[in-house]
Backbone as CSV, one residue per row, in Angstrom:
resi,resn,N_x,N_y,N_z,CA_x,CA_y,CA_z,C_x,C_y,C_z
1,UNK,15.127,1.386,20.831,14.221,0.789,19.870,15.007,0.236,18.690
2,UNK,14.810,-1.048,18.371,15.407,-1.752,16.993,14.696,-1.143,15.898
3,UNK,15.506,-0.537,14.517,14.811,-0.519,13.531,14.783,-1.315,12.581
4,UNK,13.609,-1.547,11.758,13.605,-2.746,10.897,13.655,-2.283,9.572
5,UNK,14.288,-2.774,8.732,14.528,-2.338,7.179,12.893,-2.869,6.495
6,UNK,13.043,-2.052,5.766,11.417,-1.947,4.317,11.955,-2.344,3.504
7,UNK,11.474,-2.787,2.313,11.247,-2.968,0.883,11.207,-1.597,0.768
8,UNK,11.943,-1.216,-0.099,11.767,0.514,-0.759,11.506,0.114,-1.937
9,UNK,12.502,-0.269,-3.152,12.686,-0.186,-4.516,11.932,-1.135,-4.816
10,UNK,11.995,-2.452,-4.642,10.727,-2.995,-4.597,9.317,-2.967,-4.871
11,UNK,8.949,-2.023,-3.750,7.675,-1.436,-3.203,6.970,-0.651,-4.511
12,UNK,8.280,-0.017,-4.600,7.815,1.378,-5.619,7.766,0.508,-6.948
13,UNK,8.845,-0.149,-7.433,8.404,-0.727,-8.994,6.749,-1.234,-8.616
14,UNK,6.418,-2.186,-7.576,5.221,-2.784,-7.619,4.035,-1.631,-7.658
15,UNK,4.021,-0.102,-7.007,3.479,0.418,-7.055,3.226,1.855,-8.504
16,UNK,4.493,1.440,-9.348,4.494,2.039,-10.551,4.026,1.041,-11.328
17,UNK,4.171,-0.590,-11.384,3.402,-1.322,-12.377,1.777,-0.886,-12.031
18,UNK,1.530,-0.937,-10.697,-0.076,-1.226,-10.418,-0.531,0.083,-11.058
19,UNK,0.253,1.327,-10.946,-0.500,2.660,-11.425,-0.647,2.124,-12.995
20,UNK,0.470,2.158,-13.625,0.792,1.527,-14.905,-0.585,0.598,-15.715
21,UNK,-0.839,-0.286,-14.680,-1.965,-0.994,-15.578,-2.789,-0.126,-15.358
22,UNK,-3.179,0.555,-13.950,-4.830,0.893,-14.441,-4.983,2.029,-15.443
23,UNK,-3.696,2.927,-15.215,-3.903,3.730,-16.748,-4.174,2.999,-17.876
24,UNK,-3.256,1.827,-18.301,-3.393,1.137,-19.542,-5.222,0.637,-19.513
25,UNK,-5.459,-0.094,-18.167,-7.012,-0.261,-18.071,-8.657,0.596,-18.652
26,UNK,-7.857,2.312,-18.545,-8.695,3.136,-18.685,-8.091,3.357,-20.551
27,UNK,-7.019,2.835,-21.034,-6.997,3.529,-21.990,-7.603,2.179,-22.874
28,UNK,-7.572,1.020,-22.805,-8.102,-0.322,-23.413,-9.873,0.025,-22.846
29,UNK,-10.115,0.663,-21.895,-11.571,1.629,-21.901,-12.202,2.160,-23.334
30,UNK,-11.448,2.984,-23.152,-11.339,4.305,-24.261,-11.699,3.471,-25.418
31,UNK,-10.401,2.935,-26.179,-10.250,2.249,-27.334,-11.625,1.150,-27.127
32,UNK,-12.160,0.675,-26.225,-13.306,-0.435,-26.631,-14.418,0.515,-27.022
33,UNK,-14.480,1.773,-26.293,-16.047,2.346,-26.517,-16.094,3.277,-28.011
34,UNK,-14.679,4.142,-27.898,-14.307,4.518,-29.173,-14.808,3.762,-30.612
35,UNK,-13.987,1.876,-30.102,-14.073,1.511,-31.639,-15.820,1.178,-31.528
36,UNK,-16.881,0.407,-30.491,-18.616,0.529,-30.471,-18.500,2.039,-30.843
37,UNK,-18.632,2.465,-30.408,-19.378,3.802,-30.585,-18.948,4.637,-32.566
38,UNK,-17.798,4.121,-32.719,-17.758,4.411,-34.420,-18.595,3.731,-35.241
39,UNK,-18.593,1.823,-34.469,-19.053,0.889,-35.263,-20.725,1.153,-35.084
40,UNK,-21.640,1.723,-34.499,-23.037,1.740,-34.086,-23.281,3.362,-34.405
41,UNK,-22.345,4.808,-34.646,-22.655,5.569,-35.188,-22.196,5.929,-36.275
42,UNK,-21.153,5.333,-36.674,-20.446,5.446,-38.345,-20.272,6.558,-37.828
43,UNK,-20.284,7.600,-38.493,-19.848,9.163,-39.101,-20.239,10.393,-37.801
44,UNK,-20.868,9.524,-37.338,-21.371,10.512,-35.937,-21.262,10.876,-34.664
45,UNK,-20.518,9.779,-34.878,-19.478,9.885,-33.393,-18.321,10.636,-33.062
46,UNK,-18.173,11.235,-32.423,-17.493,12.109,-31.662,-16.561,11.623,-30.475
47,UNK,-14.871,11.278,-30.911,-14.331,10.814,-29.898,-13.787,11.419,-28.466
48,UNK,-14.375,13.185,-28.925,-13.455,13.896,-27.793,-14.274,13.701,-26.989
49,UNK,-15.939,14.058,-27.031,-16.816,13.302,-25.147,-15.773,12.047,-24.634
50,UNK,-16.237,11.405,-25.538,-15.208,10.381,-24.848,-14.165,10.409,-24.109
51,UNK,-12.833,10.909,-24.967,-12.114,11.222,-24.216,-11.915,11.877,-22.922
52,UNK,-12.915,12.721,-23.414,-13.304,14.051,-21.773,-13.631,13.264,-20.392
53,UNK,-14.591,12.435,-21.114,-15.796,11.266,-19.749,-14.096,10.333,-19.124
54,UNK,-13.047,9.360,-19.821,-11.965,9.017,-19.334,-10.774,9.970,-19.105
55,UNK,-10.928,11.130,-18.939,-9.826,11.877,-18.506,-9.868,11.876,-16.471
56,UNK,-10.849,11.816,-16.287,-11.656,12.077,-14.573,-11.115,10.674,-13.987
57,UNK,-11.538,9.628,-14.727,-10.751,8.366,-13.923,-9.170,8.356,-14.068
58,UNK,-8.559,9.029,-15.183,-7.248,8.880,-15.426,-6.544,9.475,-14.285
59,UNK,-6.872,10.659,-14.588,-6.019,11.703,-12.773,-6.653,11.081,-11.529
60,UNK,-7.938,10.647,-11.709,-8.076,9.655,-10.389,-6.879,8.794,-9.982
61,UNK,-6.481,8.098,-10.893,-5.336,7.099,-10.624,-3.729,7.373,-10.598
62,UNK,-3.817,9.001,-11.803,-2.583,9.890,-11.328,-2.475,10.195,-9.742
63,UNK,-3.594,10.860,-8.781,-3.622,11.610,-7.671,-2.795,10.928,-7.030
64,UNK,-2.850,9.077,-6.788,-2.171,8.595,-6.099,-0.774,7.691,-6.478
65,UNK,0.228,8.702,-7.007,1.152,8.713,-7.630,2.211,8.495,-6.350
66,UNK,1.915,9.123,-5.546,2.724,9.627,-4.246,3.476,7.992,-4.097
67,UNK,2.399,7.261,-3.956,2.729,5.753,-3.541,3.973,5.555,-4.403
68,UNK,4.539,5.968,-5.116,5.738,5.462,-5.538,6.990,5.616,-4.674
69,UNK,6.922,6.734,-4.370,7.824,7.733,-3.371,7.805,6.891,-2.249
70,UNK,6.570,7.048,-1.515,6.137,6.774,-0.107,7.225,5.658,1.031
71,UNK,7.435,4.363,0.282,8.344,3.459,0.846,9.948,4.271,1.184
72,UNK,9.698,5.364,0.545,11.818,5.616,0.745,11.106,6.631,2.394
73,UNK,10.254,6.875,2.216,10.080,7.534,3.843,9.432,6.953,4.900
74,UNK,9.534,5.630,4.979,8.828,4.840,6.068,9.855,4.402,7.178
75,UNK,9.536,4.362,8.242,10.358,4.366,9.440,9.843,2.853,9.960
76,UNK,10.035,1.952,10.518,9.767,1.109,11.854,10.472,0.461,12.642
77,UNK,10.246,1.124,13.829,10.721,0.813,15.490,9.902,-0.226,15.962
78,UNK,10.889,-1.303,16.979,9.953,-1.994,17.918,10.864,-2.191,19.314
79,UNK,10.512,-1.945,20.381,11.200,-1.769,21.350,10.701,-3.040,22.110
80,UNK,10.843,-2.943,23.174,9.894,-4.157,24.396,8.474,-3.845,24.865
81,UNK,8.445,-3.067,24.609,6.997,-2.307,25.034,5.966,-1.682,23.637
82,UNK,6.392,-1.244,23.270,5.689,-0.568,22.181,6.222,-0.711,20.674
83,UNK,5.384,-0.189,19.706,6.046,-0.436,18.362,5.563,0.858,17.919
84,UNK,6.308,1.384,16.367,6.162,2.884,15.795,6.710,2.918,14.985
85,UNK,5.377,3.473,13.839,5.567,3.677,12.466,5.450,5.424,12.172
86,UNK,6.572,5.711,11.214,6.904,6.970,11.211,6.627,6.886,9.826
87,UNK,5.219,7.461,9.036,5.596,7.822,7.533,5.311,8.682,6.783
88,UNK,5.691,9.083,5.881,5.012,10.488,5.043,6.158,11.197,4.311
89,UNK,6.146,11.976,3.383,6.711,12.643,2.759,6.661,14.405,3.345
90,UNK,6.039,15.172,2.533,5.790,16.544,3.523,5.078,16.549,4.829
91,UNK,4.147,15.660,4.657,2.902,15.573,6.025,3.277,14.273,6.525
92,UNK,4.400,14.219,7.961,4.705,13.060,8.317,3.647,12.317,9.910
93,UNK,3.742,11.225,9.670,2.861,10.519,10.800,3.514,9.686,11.584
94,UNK,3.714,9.737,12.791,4.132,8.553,13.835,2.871,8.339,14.405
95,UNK,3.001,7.044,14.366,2.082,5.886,15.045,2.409,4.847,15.970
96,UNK,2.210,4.930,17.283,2.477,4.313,18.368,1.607,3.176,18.643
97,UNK,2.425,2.124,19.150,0.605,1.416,19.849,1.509,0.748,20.822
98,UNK,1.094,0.171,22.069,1.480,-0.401,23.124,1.371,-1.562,23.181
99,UNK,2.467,-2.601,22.691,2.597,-3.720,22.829,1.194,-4.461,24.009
100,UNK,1.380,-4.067,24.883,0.265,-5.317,26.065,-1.139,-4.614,25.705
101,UNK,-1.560,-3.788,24.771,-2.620,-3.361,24.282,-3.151,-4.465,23.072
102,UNK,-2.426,-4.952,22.433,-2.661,-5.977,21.028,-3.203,-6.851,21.069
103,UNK,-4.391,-7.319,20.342,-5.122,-8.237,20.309,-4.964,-8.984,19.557
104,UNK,-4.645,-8.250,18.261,-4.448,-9.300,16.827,-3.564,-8.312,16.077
105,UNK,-3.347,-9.705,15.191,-1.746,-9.596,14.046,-2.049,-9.745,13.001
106,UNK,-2.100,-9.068,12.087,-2.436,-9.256,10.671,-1.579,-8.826,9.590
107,UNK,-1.153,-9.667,8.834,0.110,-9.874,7.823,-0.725,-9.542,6.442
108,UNK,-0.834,-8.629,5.476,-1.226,-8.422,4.345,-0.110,-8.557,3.496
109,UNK,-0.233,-9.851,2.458,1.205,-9.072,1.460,0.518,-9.265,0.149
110,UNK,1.380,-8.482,-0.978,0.750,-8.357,-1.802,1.368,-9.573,-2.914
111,UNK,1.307,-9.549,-4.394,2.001,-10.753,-5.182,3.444,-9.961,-5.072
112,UNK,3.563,-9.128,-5.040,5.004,-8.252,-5.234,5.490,-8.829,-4.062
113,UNK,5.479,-8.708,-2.724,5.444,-9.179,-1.666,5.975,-10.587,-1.653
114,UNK,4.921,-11.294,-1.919,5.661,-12.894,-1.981,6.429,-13.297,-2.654
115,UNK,6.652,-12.828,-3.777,7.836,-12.741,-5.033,9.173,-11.917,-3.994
116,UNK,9.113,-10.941,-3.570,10.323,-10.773,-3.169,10.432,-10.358,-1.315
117,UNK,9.539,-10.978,-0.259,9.311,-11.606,0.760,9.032,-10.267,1.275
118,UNK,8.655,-9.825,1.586,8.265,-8.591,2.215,6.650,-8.466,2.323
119,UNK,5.996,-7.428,3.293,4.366,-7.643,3.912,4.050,-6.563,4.653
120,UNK,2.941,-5.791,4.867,2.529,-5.096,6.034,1.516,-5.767,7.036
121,UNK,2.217,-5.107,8.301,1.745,-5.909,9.026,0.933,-5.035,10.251
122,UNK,-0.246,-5.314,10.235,-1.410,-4.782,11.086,-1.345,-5.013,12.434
123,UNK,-0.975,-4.364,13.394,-1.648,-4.625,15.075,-2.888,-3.949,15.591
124,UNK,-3.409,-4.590,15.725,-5.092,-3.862,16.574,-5.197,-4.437,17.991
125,UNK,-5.275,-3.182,18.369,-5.970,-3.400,19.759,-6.842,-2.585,19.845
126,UNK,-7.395,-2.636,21.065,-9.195,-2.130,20.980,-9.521,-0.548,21.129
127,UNK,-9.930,-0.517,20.229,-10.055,1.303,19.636,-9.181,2.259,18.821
128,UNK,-7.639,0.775,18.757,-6.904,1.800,17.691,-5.953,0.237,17.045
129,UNK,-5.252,0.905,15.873,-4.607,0.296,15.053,-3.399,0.774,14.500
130,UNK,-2.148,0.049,14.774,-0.632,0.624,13.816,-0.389,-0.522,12.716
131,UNK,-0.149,-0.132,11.286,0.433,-0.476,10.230,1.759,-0.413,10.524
132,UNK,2.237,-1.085,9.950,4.111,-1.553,9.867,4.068,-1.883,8.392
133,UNK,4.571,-1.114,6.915,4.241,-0.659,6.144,5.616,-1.763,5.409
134,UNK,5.689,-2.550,4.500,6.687,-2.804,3.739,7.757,-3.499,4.607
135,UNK,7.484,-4.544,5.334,8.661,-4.961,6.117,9.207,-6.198,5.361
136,UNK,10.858,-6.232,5.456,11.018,-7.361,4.966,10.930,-8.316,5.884
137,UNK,11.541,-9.572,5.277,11.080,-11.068,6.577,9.583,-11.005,7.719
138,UNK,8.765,-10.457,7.182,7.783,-10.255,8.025,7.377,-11.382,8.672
139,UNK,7.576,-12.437,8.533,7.068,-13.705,9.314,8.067,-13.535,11.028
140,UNK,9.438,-13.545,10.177,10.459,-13.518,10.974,9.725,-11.943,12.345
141,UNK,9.309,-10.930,12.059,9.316,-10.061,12.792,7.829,-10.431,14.005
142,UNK,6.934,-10.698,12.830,5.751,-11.378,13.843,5.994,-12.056,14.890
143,UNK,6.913,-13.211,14.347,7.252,-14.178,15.527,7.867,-13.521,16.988
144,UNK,8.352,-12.396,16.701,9.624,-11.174,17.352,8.350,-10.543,18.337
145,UNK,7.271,-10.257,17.229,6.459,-9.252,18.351,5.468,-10.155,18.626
146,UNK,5.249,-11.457,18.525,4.331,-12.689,19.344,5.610,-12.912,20.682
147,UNK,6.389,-13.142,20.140,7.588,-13.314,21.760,7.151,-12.208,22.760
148,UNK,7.426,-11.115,22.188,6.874,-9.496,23.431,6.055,-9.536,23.563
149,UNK,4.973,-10.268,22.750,3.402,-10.136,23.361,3.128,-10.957,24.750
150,UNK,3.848,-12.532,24.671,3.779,-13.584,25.355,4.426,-13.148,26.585
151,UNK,5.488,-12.564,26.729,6.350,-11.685,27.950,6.062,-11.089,28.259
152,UNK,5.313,-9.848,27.780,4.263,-8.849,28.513,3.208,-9.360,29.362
153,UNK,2.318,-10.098,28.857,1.359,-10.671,28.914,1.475,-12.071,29.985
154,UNK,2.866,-12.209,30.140,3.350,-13.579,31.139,3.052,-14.931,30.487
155,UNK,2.218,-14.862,29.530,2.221,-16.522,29.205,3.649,-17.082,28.647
């Protein structure tokens, strides 16, 4: 099986900016209802509810912190027959799918992605699905597993 290199460092700055804003998102929250809620109760307002009510979305967006990490432990194989994604940190996952099983190809990238060429890339076939998580040249690899599809498949 060939392995294909990821975006790691990359991955992770894009996934420490994205945590990054939505904290800043919840705290430009805060500060809008804070400064209404002084300006419509003067003297009577109370900023710690507040604070309390945006603490629940904040660790919401802490929980998935992991995503920073995540890219330095991603694996992907593609052989002639099959392809396999290996990922996880403590709780690891391999994911198989059988090349002459594939129906469709789907390339997601993000702006981080097109700025520095890298994409995940979706195979589905019918009743299941493998991610290929952070690949670089992803056009280049599609074309790789449209060739094995076309050879399997005889066309």
């Amino acid at each position: 099986m060939e392995e294909y290199s990821t975006s790691k460092v990359i991955r992770s700055v894009e996934a420490f900016l994205e945590i990054g804003f939505k904290l800043a998102g919840v705290y430009i929250t805060y500060l809008a209802f804070n400064f209404c809620g002084e300006f419509l109760f003067e003297g009577d307002f109370n900023s710690d509810t507040l604070f309390s009510l945006l603490m629940l979305p904040a660790l919401y967006v802490l929980k998935t912190a992991h995503v920073i990490v995540s890219p330095y432990f991603v694996q992907v194989k593609i052989s002639g027959i099959e392809v396999e994604s290996r990922t996880g940190i403590l709780t690891q996952r391999l994911d198989k799918l059988n090349l002459k099983t594939v129906e469709n190809i789907e390339v997601v990238t993000t702006l981080g992605g097109r700025l520095f060429k890298y994409s995940t890339i979706y195979l589905y076939a019918h009743g299941s699905w493998v991610r290929l998580p952070f690949l670089k040249k992803p056009n280049q690899i599609k074309l790789k597993i449209e060739a094995k599809l076309n050879t399997i498949n005889g066309n």
